[in-house]
Backbone bond lengths (Angstrom), bond angles and torsions (degrees), N, CA, C in turn:
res aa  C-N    CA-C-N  psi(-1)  N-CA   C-N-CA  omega(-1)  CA-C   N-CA-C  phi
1 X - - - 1.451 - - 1.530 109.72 -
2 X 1.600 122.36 153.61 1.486 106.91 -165.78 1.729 91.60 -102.83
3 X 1.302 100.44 158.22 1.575 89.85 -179.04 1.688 98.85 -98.73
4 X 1.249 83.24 170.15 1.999 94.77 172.21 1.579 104.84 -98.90
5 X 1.566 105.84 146.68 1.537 89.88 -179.42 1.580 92.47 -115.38
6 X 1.631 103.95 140.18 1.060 86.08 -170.71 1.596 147.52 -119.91
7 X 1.413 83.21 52.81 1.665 120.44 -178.38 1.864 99.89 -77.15
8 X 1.602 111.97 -9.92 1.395 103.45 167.90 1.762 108.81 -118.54
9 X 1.265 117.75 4.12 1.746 123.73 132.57 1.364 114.54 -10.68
10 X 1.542 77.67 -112.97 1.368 135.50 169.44 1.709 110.20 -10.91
11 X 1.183 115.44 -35.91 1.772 112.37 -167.51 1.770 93.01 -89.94
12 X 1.444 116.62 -17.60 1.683 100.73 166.18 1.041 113.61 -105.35
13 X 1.115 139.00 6.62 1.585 126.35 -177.53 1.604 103.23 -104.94
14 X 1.995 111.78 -15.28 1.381 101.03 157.92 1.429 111.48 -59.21
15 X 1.669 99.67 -60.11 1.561 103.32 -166.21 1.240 106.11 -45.06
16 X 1.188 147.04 -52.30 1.379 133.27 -147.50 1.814 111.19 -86.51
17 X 1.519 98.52 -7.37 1.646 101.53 169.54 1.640 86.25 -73.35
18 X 1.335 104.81 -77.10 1.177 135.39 -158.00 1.695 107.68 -14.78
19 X 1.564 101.70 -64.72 1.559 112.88 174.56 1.724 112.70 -67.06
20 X 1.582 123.14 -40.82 1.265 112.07 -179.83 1.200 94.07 -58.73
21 X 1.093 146.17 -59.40 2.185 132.53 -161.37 1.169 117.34 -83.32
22 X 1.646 122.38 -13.79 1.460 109.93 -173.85 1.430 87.85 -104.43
23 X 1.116 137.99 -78.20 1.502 142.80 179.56 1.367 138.43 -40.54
24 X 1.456 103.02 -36.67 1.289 111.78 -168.72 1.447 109.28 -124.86
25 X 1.175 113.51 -16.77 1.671 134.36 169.06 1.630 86.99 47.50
26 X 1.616 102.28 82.99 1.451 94.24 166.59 2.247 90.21 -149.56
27 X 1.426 121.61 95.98 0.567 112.85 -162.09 1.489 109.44 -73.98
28 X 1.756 110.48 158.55 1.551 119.93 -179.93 1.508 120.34 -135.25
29 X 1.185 111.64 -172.49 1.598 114.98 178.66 1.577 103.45 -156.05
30 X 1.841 98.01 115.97 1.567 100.35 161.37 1.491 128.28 -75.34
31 X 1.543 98.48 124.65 1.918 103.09 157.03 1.622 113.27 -75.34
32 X 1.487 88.38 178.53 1.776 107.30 -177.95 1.152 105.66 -72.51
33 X 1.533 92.52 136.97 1.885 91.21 -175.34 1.867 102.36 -74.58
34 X 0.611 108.84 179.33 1.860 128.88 -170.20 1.410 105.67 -154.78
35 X 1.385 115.84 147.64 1.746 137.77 135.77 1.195 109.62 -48.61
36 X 1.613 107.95 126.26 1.085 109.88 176.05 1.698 114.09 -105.99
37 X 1.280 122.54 154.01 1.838 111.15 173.84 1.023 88.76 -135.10
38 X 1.780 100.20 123.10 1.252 119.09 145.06 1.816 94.60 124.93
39 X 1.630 110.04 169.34 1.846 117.11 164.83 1.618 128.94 -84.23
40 X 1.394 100.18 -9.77 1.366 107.98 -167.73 1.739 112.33 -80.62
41 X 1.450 124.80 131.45 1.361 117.90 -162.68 1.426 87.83 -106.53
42 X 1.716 100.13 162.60 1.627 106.26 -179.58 1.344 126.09 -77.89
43 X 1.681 109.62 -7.37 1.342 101.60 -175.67 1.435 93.13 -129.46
44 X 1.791 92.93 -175.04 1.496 108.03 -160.19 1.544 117.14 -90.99
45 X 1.830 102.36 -2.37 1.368 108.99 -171.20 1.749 103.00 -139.06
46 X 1.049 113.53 118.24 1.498 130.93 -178.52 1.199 113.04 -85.33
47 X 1.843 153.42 152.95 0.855 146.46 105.45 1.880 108.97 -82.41
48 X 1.591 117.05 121.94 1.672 116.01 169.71 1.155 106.20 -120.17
49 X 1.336 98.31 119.51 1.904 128.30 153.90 1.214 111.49 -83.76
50 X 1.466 108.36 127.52 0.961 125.68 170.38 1.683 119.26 -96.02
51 X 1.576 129.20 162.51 1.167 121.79 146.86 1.567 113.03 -160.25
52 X 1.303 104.01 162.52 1.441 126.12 -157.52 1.873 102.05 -138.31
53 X 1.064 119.41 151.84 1.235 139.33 161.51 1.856 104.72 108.06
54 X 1.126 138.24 -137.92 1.478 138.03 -156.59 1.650 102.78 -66.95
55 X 1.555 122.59 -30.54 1.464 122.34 153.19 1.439 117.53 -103.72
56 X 1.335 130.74 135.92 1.168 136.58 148.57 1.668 151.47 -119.81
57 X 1.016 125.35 146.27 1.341 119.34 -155.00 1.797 115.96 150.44
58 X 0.950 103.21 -136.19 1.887 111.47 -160.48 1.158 94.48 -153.34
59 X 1.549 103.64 170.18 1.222 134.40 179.94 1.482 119.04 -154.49
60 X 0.830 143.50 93.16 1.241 144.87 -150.41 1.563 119.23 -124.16
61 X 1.615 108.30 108.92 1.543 104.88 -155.63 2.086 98.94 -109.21
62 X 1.294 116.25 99.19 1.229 127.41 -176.90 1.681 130.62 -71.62
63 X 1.124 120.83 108.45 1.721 98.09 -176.33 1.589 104.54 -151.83
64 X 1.068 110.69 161.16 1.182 129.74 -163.34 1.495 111.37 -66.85
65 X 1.356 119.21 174.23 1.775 111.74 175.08 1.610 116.79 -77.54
66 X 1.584 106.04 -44.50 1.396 97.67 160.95 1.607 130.39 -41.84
67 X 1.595 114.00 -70.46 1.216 127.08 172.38 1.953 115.59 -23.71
68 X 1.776 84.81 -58.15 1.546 102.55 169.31 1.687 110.24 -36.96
69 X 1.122 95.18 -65.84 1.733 112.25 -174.60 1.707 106.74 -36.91
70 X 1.670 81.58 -72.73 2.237 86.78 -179.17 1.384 117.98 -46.07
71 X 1.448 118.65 -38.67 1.454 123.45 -158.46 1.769 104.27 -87.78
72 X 1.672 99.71 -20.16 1.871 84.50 176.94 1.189 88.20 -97.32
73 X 1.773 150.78 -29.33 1.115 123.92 -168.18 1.661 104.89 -76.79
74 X 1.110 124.08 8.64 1.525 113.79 -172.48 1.591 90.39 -119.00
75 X 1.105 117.33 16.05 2.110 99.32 164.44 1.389 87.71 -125.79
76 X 1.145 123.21 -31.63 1.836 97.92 164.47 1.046 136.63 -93.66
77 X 1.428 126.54 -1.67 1.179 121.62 172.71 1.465 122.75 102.31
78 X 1.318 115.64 -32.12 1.588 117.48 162.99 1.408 120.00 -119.82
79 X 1.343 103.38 169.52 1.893 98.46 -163.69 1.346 109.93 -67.79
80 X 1.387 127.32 154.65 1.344 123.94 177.83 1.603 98.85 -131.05
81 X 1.486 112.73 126.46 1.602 95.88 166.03 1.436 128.38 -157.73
82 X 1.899 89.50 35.36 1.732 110.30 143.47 1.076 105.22 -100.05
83 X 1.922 96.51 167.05 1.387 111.61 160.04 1.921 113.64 -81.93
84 X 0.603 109.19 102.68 2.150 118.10 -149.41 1.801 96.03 -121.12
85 X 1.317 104.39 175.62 1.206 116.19 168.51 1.546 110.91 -66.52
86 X 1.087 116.47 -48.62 1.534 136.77 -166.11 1.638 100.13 -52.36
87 X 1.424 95.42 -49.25 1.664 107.53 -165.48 1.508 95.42 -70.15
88 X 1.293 106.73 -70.04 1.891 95.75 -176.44 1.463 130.47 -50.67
89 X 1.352 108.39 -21.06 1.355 112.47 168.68 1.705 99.27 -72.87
90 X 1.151 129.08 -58.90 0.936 118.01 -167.61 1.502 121.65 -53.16
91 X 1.515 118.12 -26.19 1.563 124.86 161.02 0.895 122.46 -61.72
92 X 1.331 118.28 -38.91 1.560 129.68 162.55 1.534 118.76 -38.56
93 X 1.330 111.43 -60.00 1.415 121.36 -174.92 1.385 105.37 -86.98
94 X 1.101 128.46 20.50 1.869 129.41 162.02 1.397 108.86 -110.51
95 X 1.051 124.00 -23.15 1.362 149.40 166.25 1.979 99.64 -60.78
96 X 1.680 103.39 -92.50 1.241 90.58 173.97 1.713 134.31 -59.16
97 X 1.496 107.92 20.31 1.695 115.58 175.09 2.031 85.52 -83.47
98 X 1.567 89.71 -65.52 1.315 99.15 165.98 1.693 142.93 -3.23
99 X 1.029 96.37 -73.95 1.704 119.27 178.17 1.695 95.47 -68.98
100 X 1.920 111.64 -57.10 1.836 102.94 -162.18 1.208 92.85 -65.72
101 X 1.949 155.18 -25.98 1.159 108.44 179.45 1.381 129.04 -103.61
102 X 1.628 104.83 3.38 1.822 125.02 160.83 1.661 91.90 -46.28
103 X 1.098 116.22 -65.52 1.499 114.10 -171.42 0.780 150.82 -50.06
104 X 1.487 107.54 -16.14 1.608 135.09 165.73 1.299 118.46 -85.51
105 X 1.711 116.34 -11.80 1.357 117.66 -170.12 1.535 111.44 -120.82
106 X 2.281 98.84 20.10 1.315 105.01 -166.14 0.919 97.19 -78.37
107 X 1.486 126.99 149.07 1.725 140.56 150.38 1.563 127.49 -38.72
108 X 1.907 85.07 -39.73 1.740 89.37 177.95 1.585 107.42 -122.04
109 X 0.935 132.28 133.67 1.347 151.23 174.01 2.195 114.61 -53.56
110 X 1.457 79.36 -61.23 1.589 76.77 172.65 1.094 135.96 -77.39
111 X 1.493 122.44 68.24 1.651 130.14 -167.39 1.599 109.94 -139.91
112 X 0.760 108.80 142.88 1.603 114.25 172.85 1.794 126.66 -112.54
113 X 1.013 122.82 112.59 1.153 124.77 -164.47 1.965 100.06 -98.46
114 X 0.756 94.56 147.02 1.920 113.25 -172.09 1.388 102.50 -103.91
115 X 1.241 122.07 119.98 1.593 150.53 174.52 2.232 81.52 -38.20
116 X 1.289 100.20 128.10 1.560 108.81 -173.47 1.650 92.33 -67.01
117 X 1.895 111.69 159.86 1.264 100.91 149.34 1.671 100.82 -127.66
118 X 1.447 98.88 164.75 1.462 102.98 -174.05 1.721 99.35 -95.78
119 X 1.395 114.27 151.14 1.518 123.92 -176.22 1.891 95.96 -138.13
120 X 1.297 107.22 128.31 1.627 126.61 -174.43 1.812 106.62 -107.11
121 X 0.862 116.18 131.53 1.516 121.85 178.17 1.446 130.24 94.80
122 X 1.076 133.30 -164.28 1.662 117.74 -173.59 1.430 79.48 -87.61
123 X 1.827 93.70 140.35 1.916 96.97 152.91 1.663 100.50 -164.85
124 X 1.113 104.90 -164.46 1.739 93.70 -170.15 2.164 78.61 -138.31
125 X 1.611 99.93 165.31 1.541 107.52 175.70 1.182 109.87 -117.46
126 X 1.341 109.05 145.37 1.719 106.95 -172.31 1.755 95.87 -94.98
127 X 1.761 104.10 88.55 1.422 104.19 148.82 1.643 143.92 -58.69
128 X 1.043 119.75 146.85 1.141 107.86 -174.65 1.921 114.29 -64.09
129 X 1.675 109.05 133.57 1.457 124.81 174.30 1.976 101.86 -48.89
130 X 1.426 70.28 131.25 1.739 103.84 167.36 1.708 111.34 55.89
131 X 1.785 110.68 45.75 1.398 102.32 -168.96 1.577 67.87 -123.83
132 X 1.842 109.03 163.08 1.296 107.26 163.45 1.847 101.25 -87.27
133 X 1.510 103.69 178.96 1.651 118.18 -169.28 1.670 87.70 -116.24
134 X 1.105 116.92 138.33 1.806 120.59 168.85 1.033 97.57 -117.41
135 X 1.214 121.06 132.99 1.512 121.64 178.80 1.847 105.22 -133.37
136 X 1.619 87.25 134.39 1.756 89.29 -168.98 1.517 84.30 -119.68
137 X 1.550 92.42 136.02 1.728 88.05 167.71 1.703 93.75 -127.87
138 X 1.719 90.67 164.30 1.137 101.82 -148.57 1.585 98.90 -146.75
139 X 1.135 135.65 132.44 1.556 139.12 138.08 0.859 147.70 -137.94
140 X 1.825 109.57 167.55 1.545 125.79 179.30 1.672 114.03 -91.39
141 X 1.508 88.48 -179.84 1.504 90.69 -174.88 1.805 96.82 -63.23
142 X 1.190 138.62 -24.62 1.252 130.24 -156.74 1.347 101.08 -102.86
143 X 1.601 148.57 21.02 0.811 161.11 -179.97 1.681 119.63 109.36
144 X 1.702 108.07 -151.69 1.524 100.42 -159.79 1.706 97.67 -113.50
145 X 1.497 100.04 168.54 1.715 123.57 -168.92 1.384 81.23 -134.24
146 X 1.322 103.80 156.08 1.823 121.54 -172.13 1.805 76.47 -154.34
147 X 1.256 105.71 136.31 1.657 141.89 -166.05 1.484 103.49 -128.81
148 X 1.612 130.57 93.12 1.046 123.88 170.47 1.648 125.18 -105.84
149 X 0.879 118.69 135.86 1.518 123.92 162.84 1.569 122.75 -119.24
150 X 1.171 90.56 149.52 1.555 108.48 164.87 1.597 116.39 -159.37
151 X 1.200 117.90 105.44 1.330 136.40 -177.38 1.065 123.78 -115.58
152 X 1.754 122.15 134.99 1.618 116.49 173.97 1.576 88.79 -139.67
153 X 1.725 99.41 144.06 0.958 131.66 152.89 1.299 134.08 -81.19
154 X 1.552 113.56 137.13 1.463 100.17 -152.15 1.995 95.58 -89.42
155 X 0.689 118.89 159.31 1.610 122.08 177.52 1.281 142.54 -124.85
């Protein structure tokens, strides 16, 4: 099995503190990351990052509808508490806070990260074959975020 190294982790699980407390002032707490088996994510609302060039793979940032709720009403400013255009865009753009400051704390320079898209309902992600999945879960006061990766380096 190839391992992940995980100096390319590490640059999203800052960002995603990083942006929940500076940006979004929605404070959290990381769990132990784990092996994950299987495509299917735990929640009903996805943000997936993609990337391409000297690493490749996904990133897949999972959270609940509540969570959803707090985290778009706290980058815009008023309450949100459908699942709406407003709201998914707004996951969208916590997502890409996400990825621009993973990127600054990448190891490797030559990579390209893909504008996230958000996915609503049960579904599973087509990770890339024969990489392991790390999955960090994580929560707020309004419930839990599950933080997935799967990355390969090209060699």
């Amino acid at each position: 099995m190839i391992e992940m190294d995980p100096n390319y982790i590490k640059p999203f699980v800052v960002a995603v503190k990083r942006v929940f407390e500076t940006m979004i002032t929605v404070p959290f707490s990381l769990g132990k990351p784990t092996l994950k088996k299987g495509n299917e994510v735990p929640h009903d609302i996805s943000s997936i990052i993609g990337l391409s060039g000297n690493v490749s793979g996904s990133v897949v940032i999972s959270l609940t509808q509540e969570v959803a709720f707090q985290l778009a009403s706290n980058l815009i400013g008023d309450e949100i508490n459908e699942l709406d255009e407003v709201c998914t865009d707004a996951i969208g753009e916590i997502a890409n806070m996400i990825a621009g400051n993973a990127k600054t704390d990448f190891p490797s320079n030559d990579n390209a990260i893909s504008v996230p898209s958000v996915v609503i309902g049960k579904h599973k992600v087509s990770y890339p074959s024969g990489i392991p999945i790390i999955t960090i879960p994580c929560s707020t006061d309004k419930g839990g975020i599950v933080i997935e990766v799967a990355l390969k380096v090209k060699t």
